[in-house]
C-alpha positions as CSV (number, residue, x, y, z in Angstrom):
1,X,0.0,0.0,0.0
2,X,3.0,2.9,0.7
3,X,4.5,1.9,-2.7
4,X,0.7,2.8,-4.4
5,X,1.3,6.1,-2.4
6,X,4.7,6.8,-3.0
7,X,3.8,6.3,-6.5
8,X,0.7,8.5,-7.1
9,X,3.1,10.7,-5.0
10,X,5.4,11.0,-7.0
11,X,2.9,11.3,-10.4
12,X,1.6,14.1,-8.6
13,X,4.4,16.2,-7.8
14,X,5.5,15.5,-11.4
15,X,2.1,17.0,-12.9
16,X,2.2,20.3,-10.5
17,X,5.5,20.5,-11.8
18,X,4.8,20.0,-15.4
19,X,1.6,21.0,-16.2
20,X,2.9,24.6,-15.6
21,X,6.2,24.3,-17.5
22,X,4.5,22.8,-20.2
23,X,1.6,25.8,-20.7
24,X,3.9,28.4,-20.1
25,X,6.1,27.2,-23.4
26,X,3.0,26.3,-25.1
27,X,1.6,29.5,-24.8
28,X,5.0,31.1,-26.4
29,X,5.6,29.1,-28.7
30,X,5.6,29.7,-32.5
31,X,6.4,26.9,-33.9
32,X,3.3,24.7,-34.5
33,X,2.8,21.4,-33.1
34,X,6.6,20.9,-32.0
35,X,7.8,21.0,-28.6
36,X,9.8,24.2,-27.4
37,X,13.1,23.5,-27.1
38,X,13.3,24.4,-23.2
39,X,11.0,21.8,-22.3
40,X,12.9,19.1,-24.3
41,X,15.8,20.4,-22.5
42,X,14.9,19.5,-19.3
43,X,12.7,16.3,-19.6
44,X,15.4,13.9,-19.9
45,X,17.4,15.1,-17.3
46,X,14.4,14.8,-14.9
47,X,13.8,11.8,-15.7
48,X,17.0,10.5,-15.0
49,X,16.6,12.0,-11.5
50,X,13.8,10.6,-10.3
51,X,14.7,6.8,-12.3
52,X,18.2,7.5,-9.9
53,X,16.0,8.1,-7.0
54,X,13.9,5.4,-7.3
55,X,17.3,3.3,-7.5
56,X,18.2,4.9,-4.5
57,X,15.1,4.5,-2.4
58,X,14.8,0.7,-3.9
59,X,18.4,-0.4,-2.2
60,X,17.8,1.8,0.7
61,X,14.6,2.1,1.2
């Protein structure tokens, strides 16, 4: 049961985080139907912290 909430936890966070990121380029971007270049810039490196934190908090935890 605290790995269901850890999980919708962390998909939570991840959406209040996002969700803003994501409109705020949307809205200024010109470009069509591609994805601004500053939220491509950051989505891989965020995801390699929270699949190194899950790593962490799997040996750890």
């Amino acid at each position: 049961m605290s790995n269901l909430i850890m999980v919708l936890a962390v998909l939570f966070l991840a959406l209040i985080v996002l969700v803003p990121l994501l409109e705020k380029y949307a809205r200024n971007s010109k470009s069509g139907g591609q994805a601004p270049a500053g939220v491509v810039k950051w989505i891989f490196p965020l995801l390699a912290l929270v699949i190194v934190l899950r790593l962490l908090q799997y040996y750890f935890g």
